[in-house]
Backbone and ligand atoms as CSV (ligand in chain L), in Angstrom:
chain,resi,resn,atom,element,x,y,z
A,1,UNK,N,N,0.856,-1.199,0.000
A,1,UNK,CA,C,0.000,0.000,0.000
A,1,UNK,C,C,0.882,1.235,0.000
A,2,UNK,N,N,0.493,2.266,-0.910
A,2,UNK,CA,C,1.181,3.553,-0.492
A,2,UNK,C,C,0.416,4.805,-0.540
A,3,UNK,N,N,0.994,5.752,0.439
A,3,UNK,CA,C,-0.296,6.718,0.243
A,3,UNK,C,C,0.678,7.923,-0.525
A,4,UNK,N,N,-0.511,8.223,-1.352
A,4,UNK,CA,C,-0.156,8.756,-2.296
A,4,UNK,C,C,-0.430,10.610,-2.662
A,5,UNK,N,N,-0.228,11.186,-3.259
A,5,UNK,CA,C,-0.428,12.790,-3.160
A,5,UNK,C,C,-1.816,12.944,-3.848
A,6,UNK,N,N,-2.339,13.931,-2.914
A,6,UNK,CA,C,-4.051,14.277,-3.629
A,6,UNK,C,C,-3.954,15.569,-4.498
A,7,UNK,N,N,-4.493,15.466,-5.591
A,7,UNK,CA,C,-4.613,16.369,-6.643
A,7,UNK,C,C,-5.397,17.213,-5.984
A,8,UNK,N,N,-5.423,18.714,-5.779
A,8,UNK,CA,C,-5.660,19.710,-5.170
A,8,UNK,C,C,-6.476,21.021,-6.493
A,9,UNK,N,N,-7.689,21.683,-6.000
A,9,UNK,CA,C,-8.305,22.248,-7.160
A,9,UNK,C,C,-7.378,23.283,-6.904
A,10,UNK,N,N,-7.388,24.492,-7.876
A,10,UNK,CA,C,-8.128,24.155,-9.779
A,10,UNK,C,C,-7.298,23.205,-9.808
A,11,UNK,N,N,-6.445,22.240,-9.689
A,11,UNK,CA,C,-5.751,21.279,-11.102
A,11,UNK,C,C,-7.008,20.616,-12.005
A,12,UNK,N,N,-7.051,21.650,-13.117
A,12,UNK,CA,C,-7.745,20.720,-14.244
A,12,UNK,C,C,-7.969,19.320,-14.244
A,13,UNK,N,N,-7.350,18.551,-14.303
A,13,UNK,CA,C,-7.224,17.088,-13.920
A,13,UNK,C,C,-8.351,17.065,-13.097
A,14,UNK,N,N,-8.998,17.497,-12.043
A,14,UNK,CA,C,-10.048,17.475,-11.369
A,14,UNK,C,C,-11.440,17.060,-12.179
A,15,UNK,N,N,-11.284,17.888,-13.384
A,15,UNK,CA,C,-12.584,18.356,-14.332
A,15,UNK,C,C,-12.401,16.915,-15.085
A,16,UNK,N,N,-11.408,16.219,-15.549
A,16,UNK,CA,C,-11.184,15.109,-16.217
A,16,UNK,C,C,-12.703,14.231,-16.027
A,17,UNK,N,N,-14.038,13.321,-16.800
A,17,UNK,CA,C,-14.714,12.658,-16.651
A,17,UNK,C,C,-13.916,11.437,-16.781
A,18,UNK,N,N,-14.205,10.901,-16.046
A,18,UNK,CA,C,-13.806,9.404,-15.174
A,18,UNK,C,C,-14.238,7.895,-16.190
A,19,UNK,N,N,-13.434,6.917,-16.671
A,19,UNK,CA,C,-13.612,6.118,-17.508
A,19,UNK,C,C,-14.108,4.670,-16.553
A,20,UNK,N,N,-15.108,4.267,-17.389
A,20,UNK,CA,C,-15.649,2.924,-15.860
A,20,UNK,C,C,-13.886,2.080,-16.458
A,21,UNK,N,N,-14.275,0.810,-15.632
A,21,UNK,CA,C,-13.011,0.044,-14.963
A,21,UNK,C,C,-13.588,-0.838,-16.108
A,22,UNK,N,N,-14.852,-1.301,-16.387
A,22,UNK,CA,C,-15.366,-2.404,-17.410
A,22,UNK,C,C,-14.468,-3.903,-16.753
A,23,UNK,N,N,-13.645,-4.506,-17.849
A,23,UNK,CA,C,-12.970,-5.775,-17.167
A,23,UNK,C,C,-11.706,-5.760,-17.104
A,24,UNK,N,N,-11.310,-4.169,-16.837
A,24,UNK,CA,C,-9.661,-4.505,-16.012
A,24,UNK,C,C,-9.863,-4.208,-14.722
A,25,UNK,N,N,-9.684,-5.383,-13.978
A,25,UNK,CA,C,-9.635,-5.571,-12.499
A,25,UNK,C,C,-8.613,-5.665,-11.878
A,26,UNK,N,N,-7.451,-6.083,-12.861
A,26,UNK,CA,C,-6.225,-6.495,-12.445
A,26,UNK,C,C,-5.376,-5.729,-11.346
A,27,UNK,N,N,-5.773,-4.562,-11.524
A,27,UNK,CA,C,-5.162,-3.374,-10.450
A,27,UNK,C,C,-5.885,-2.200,-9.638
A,28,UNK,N,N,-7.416,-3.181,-9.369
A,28,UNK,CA,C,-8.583,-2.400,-9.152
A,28,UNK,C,C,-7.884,-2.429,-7.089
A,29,UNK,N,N,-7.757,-3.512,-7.017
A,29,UNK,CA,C,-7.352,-4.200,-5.601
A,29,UNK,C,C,-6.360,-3.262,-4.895
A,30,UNK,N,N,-5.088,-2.883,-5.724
A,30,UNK,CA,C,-4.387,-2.200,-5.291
A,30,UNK,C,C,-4.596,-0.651,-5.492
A,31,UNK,N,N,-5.253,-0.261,-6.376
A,31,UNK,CA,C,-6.003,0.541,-6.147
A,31,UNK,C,C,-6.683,1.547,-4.969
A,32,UNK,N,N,-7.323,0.364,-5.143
A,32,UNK,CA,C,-8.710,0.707,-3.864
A,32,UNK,C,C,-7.720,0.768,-2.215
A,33,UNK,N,N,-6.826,-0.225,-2.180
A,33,UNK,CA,C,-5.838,-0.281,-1.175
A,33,UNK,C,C,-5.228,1.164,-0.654
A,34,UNK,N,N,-4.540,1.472,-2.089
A,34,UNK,CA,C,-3.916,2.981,-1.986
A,34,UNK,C,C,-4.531,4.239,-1.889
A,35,UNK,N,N,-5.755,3.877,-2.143
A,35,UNK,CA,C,-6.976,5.116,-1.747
A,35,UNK,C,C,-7.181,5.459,-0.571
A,36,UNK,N,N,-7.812,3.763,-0.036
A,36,UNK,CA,C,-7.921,3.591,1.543
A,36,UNK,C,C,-6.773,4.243,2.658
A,37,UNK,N,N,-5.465,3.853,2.017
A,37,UNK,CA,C,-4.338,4.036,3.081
A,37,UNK,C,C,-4.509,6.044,3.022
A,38,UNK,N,N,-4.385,6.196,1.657
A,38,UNK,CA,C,-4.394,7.684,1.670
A,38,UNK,C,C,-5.313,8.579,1.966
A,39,UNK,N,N,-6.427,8.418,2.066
A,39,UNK,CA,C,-7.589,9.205,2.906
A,39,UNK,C,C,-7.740,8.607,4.081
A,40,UNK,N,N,-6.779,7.681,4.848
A,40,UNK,CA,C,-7.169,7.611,6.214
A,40,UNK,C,C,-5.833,8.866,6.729
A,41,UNK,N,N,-4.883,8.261,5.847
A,41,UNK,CA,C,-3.623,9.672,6.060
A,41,UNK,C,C,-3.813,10.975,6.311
A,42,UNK,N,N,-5.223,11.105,5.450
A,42,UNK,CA,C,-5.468,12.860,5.597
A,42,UNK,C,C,-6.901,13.146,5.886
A,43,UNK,N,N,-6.885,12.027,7.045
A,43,UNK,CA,C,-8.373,11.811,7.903
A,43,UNK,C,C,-9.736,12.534,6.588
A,44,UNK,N,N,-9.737,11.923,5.743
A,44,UNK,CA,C,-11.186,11.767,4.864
A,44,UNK,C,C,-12.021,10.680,5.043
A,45,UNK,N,N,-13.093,11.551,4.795
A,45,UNK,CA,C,-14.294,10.491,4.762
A,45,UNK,C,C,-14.887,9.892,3.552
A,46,UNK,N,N,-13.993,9.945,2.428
A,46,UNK,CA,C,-14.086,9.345,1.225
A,46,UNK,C,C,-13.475,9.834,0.454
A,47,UNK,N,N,-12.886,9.307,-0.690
A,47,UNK,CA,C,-11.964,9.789,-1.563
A,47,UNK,C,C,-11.930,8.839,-3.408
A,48,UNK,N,N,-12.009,9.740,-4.055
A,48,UNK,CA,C,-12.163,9.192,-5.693
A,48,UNK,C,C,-10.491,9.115,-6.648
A,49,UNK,N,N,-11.041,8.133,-7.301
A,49,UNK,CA,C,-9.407,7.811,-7.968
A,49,UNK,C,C,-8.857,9.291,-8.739
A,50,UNK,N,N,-9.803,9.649,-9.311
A,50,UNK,CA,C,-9.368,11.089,-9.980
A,50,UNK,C,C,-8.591,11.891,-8.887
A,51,UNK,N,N,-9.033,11.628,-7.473
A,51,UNK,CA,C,-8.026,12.775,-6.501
A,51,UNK,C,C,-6.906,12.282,-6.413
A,52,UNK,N,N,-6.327,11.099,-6.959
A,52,UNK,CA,C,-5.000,11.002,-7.246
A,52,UNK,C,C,-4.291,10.796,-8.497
A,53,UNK,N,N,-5.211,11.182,-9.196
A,53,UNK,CA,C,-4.917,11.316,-11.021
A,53,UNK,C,C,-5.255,9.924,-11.592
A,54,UNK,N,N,-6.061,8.882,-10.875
A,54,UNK,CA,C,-6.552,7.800,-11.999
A,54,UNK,C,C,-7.970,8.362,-12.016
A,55,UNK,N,N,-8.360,8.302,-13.459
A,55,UNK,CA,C,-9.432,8.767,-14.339
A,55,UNK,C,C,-10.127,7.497,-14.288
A,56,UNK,N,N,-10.348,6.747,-13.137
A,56,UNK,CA,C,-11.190,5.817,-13.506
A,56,UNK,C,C,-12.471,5.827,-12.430
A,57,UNK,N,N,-13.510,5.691,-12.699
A,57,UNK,CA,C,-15.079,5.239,-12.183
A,57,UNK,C,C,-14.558,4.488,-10.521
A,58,UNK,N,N,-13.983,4.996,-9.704
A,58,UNK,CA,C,-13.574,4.227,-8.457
A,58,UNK,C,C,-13.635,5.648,-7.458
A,59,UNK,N,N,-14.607,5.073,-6.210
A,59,UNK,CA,C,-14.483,5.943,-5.171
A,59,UNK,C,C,-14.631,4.787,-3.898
A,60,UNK,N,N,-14.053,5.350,-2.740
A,60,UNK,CA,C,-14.886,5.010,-1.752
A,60,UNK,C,C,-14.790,5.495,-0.374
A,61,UNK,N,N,-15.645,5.218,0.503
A,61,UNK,CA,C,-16.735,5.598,1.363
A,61,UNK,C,C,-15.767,5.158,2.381
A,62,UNK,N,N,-15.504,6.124,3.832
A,62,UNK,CA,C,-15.029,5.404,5.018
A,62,UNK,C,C,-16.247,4.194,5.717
A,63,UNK,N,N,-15.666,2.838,6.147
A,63,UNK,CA,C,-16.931,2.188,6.560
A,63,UNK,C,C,-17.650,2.739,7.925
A,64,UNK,N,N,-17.419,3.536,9.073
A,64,UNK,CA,C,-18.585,3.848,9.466
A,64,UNK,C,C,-19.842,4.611,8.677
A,65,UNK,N,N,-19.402,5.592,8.048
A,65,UNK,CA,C,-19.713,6.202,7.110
A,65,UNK,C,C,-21.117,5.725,6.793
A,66,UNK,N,N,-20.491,4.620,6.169
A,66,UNK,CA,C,-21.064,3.672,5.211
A,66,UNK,C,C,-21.923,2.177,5.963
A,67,UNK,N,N,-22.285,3.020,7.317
A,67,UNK,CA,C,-22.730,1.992,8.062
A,67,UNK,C,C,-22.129,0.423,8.454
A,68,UNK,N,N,-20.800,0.510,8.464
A,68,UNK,CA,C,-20.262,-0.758,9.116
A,68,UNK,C,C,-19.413,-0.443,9.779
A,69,UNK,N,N,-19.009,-1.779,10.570
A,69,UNK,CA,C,-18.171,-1.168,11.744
A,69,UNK,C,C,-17.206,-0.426,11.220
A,70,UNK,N,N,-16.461,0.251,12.562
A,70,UNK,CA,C,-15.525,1.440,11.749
A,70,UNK,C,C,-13.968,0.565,11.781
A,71,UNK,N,N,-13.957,-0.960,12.256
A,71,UNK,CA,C,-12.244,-1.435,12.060
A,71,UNK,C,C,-12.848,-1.818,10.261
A,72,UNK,N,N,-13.583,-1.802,9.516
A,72,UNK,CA,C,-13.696,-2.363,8.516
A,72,UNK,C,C,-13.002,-1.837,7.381
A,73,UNK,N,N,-12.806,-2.430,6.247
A,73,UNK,CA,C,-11.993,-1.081,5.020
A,73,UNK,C,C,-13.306,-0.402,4.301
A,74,UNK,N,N,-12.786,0.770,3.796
A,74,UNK,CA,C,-13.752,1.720,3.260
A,74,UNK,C,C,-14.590,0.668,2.244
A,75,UNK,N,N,-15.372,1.387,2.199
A,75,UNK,CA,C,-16.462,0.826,1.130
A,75,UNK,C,C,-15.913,1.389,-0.404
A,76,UNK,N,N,-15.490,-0.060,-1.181
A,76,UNK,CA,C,-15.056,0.353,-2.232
A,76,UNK,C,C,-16.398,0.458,-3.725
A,77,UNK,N,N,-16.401,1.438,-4.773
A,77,UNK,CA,C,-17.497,1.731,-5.456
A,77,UNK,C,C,-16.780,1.839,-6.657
A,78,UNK,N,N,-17.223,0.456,-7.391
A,78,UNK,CA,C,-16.805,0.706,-9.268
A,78,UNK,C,C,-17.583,0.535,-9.845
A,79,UNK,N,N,-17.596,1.437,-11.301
A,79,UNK,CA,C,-18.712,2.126,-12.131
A,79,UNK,C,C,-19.864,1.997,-11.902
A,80,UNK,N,N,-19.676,2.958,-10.398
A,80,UNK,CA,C,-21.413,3.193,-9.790
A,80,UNK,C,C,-22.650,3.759,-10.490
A,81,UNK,N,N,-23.121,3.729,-10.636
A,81,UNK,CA,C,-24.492,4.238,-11.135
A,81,UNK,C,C,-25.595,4.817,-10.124
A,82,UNK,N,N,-25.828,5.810,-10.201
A,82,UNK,CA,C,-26.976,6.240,-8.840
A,82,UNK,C,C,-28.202,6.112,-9.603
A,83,UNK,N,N,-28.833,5.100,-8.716
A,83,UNK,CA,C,-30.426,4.532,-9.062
A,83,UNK,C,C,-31.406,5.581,-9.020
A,84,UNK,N,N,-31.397,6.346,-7.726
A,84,UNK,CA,C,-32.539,6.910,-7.391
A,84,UNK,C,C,-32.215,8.004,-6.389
A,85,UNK,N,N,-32.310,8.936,-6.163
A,85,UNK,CA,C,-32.123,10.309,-5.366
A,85,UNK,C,C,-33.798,10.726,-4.812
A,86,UNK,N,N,-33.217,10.549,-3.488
A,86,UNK,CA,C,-34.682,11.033,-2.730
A,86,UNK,C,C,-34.997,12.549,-3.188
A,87,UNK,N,N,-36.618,12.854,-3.337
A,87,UNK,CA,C,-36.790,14.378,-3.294
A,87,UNK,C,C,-36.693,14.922,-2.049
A,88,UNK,N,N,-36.450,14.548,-1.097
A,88,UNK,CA,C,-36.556,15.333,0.197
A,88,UNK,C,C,-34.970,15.064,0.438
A,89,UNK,N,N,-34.511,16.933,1.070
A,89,UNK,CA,C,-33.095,17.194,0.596
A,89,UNK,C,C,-32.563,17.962,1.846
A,90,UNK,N,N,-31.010,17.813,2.245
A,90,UNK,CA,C,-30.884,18.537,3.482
A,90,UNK,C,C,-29.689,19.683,3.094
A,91,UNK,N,N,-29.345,20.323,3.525
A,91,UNK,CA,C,-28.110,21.034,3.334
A,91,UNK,C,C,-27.332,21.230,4.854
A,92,UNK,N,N,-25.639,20.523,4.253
A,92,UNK,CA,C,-25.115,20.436,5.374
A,92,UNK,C,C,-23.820,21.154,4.874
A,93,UNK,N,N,-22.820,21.186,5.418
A,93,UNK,CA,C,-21.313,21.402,5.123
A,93,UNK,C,C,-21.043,20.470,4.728
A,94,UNK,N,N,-20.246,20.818,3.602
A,94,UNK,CA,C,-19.396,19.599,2.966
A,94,UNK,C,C,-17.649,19.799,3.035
A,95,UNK,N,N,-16.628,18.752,2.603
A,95,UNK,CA,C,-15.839,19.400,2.789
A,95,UNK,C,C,-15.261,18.137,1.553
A,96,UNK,N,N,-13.731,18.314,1.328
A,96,UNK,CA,C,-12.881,17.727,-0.159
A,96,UNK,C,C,-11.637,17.908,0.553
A,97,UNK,N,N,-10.887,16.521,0.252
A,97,UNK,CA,C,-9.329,16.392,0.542
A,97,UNK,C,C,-8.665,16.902,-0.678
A,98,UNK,N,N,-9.192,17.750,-1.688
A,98,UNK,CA,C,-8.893,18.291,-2.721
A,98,UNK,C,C,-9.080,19.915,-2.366
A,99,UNK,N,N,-9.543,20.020,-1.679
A,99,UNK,CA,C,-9.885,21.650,-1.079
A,99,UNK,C,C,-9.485,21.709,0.941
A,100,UNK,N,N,-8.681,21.351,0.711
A,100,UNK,CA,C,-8.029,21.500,2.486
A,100,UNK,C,C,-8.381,22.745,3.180
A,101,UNK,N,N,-9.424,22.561,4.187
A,101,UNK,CA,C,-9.401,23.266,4.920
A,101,UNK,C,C,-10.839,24.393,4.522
A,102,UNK,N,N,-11.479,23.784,3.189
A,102,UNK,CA,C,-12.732,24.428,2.875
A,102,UNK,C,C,-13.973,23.191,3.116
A,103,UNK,N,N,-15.272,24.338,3.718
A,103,UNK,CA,C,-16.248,23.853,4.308
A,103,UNK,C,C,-17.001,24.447,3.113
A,104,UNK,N,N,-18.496,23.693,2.346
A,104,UNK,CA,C,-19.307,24.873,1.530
A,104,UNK,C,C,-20.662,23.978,1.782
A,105,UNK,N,N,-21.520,25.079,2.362
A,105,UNK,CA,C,-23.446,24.543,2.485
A,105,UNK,C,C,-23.865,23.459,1.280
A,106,UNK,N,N,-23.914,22.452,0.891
A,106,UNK,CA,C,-24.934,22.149,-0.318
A,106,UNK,C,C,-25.784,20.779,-0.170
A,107,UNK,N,N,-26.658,21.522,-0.918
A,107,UNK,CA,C,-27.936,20.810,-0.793
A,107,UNK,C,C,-27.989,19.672,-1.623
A,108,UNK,N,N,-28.594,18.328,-0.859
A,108,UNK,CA,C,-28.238,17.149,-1.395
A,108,UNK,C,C,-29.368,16.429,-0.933
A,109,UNK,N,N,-29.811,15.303,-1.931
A,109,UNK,CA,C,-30.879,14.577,-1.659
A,109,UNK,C,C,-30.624,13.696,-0.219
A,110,UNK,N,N,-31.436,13.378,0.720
A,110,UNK,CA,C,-31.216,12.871,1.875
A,110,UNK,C,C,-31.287,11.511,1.904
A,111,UNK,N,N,-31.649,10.738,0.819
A,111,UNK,CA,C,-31.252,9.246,0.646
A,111,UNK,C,C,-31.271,9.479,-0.955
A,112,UNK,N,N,-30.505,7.941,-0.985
A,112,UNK,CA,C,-29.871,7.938,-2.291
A,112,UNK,C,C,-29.580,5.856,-2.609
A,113,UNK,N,N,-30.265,5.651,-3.890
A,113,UNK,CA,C,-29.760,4.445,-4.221
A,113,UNK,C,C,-28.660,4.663,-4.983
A,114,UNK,N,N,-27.931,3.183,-4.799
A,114,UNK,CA,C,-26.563,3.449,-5.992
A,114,UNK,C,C,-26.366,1.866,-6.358
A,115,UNK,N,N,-25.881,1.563,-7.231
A,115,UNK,CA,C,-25.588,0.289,-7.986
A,115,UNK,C,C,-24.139,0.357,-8.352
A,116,UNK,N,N,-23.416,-0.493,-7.834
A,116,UNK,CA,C,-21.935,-0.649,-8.473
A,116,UNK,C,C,-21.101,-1.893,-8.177
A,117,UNK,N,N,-19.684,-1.934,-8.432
A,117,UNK,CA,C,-19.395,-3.196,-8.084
A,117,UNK,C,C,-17.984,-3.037,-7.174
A,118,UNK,N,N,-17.868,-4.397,-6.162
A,118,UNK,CA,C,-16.815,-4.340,-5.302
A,118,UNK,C,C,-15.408,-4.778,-6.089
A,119,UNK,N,N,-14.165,-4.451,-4.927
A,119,UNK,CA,C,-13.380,-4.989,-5.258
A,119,UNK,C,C,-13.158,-6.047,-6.262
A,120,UNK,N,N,-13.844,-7.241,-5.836
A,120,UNK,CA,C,-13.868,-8.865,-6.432
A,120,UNK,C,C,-14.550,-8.426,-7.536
A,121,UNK,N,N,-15.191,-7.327,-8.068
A,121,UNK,CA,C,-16.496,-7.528,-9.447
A,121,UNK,C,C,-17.838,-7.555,-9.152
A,122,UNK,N,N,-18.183,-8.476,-8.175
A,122,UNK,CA,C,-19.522,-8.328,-7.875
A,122,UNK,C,C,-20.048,-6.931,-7.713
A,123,UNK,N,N,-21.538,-6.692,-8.205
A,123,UNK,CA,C,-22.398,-6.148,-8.444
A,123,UNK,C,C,-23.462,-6.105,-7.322
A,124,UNK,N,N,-23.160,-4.667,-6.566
A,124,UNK,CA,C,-24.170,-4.983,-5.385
A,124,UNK,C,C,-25.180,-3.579,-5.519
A,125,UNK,N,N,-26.321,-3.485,-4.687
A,125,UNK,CA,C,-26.940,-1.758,-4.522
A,125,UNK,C,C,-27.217,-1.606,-2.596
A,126,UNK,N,N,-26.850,0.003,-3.034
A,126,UNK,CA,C,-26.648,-0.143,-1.536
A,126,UNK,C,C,-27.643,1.358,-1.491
A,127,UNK,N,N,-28.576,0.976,-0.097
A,127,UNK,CA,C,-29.056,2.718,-0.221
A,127,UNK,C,C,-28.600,3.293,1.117
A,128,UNK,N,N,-28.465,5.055,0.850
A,128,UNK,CA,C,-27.782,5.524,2.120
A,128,UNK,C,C,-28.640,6.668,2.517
A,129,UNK,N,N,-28.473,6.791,3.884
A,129,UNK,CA,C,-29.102,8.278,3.877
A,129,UNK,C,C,-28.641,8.895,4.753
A,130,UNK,N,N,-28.760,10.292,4.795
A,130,UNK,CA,C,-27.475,11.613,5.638
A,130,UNK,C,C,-26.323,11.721,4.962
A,131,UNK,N,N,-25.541,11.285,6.274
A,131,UNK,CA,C,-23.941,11.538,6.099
A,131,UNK,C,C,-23.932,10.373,4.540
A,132,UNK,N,N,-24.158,9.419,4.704
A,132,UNK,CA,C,-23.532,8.317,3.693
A,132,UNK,C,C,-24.036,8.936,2.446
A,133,UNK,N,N,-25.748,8.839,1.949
A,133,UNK,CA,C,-26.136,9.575,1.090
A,133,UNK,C,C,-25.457,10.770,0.415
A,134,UNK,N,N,-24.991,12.052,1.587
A,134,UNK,CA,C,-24.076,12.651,0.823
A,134,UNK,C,C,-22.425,12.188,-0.044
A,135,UNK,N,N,-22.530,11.636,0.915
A,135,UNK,CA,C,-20.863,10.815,0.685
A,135,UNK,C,C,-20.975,10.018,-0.822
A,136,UNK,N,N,-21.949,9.600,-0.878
A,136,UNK,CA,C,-22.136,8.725,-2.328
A,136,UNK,C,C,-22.215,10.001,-3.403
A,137,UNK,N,N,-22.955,11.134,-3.189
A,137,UNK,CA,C,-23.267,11.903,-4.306
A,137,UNK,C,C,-22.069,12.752,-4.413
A,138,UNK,N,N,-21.776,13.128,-3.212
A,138,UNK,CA,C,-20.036,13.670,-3.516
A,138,UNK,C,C,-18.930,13.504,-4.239
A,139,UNK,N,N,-18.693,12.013,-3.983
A,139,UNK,CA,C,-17.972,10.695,-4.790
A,139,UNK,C,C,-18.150,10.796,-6.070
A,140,UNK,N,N,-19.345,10.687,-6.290
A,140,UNK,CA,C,-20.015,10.178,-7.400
A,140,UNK,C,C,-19.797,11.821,-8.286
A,141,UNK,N,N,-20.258,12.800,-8.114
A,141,UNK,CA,C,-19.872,13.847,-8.819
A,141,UNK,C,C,-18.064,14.029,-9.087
A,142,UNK,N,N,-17.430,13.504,-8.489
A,142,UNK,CA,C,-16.252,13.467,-8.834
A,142,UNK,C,C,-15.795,12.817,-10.291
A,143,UNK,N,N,-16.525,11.841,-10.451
A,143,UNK,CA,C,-16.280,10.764,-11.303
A,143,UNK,C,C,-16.614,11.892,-12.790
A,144,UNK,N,N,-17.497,12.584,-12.201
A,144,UNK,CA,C,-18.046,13.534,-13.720
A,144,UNK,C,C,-17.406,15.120,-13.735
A,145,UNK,N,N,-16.366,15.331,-13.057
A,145,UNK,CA,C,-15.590,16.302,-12.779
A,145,UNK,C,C,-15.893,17.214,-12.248
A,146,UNK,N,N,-17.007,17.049,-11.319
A,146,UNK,CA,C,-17.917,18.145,-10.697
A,146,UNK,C,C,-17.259,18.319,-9.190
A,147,UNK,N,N,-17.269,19.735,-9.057
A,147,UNK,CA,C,-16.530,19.858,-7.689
A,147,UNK,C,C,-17.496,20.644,-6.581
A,148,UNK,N,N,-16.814,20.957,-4.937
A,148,UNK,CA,C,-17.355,21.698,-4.075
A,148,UNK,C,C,-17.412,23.410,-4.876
A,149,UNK,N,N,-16.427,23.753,-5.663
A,149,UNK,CA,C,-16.590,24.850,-6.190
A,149,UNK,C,C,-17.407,25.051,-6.878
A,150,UNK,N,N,-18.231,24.059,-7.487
A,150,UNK,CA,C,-19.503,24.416,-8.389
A,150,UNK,C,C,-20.726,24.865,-7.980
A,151,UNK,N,N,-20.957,24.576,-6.747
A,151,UNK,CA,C,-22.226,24.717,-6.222
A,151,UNK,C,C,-21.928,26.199,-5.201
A,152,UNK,N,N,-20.932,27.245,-5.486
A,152,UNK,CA,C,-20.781,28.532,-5.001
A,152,UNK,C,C,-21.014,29.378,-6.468
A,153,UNK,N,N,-21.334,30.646,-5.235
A,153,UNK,CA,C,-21.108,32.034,-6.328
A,153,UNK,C,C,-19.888,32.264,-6.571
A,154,UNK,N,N,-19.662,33.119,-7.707
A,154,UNK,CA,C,-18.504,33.396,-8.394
A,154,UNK,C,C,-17.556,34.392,-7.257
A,155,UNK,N,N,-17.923,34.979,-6.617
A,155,UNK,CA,C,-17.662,35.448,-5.208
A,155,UNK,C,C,-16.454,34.765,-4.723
A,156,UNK,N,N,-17.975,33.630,-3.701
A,156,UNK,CA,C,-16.899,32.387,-2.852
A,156,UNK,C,C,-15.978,31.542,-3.431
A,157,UNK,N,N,-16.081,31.489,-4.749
A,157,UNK,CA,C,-15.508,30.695,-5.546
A,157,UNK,C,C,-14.176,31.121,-5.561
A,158,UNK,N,N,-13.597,32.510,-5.926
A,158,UNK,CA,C,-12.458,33.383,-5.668
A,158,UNK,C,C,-12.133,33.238,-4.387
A,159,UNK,N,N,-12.956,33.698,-3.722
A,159,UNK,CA,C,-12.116,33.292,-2.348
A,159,UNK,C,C,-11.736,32.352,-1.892
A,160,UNK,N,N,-12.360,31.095,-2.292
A,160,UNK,CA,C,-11.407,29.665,-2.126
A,160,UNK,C,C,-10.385,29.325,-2.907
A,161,UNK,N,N,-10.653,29.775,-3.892
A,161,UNK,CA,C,-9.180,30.239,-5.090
A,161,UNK,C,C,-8.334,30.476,-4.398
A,162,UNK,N,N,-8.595,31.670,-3.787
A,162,UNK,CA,C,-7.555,32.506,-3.576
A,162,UNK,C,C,-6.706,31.684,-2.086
A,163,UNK,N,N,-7.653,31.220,-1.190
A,163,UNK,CA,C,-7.234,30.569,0.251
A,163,UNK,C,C,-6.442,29.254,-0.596
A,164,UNK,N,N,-6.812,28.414,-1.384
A,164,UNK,CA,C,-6.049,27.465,-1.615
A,164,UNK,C,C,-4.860,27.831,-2.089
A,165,UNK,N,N,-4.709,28.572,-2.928
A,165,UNK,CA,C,-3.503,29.499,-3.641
A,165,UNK,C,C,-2.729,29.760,-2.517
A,166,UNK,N,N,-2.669,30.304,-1.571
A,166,UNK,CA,C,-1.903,30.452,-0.705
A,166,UNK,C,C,-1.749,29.625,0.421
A,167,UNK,N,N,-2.804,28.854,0.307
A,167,UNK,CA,C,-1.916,27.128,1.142
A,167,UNK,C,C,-0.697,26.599,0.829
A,168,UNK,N,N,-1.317,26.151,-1.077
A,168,UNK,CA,C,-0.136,26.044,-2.055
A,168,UNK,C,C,0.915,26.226,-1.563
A,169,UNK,N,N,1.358,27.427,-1.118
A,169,UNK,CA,C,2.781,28.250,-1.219
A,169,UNK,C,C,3.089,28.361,0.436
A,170,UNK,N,N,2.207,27.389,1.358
A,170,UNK,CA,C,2.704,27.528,2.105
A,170,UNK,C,C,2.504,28.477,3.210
A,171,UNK,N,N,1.573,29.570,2.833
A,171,UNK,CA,C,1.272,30.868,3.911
A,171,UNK,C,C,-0.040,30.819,4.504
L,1,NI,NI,NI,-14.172,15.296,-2.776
């Protein structure tokens, strides 16, 4: 396992849409491994292959999160598909190991089906609601290059620009 460096916005690479895994599995395992090790590194509660520059359909979920015990490994998610999004919607803080240290309000359906497959291939659906629910749609917008910066005004948007910009460098 190694933990590895998280692609940090703007890097374009962010915006990249995400290619499913289809039937290369061969390095889905280690993968998912090096995800796990690296968002427990930088205490996240989920993290997508694109935040470390693989462009592929892979996220996953810390397991309390994700309703299992918390010694368990994250809940791994390949070429998920979201079934169904509740109409009744909450708005909480969100936050991105791609945006350190930014919190932004958004409104998100409060349960959520999803269809995808584990580690091994199998094909499971899992439904979540709250914290997990968001966590899936979070994830899951990653895969389509959609970020916490999208859902601000052009405003806040600069100003997280600007705060990450000078993380960057250190100040
Ligand atoms: Ni994120």
């Amino acid at each position: 396992m190694a933990i590895l460096e998280i692609v940090k916005y703007p890097d374009p690479l962010l915006r990249e849409i995400c290619e499913p895994v289809g039937d290369n599995f061969e390095s889905i395992k280690k993968l998912v491994d090096d995800l796990a090790e690296t968002m427990y590194a930088n205490d996240g509660a989920g993290l997508a292959a694109i935040q470390v520059g693989i462009t592929k359909q892979v996220f996953i979920i810390d397991a309390e999160i994700a309703g299992h015990e918390p010694t368990e490994s994250p809940m791994a998610f390949i070429d998920p598909e979201i079934l169904w999004l509740d109409d009744e919607v909450e708005t909480s803080e969100e936050g991105c190991l791609s945006f350190p240290g930014i919190y932004v309000p958004i409104e998100r359906a409060y349960r959520c089906r999803v269809r995808a497959r584990d580690v091994s291939g199998e094909t499971f659906e899992a439904e979540g609601e709250g914290l997990f629910a968001r966590a899936i749609q979070h994830e899951n917008d990653h895969l389509n290059g959609k970020l916490l910066a999208d859902y601000v005004g052009r405003i806040k948007r600069k100003m997280i620009e600007r705060k990450l910009a000078r993380e960057a460098k250190g100040g």
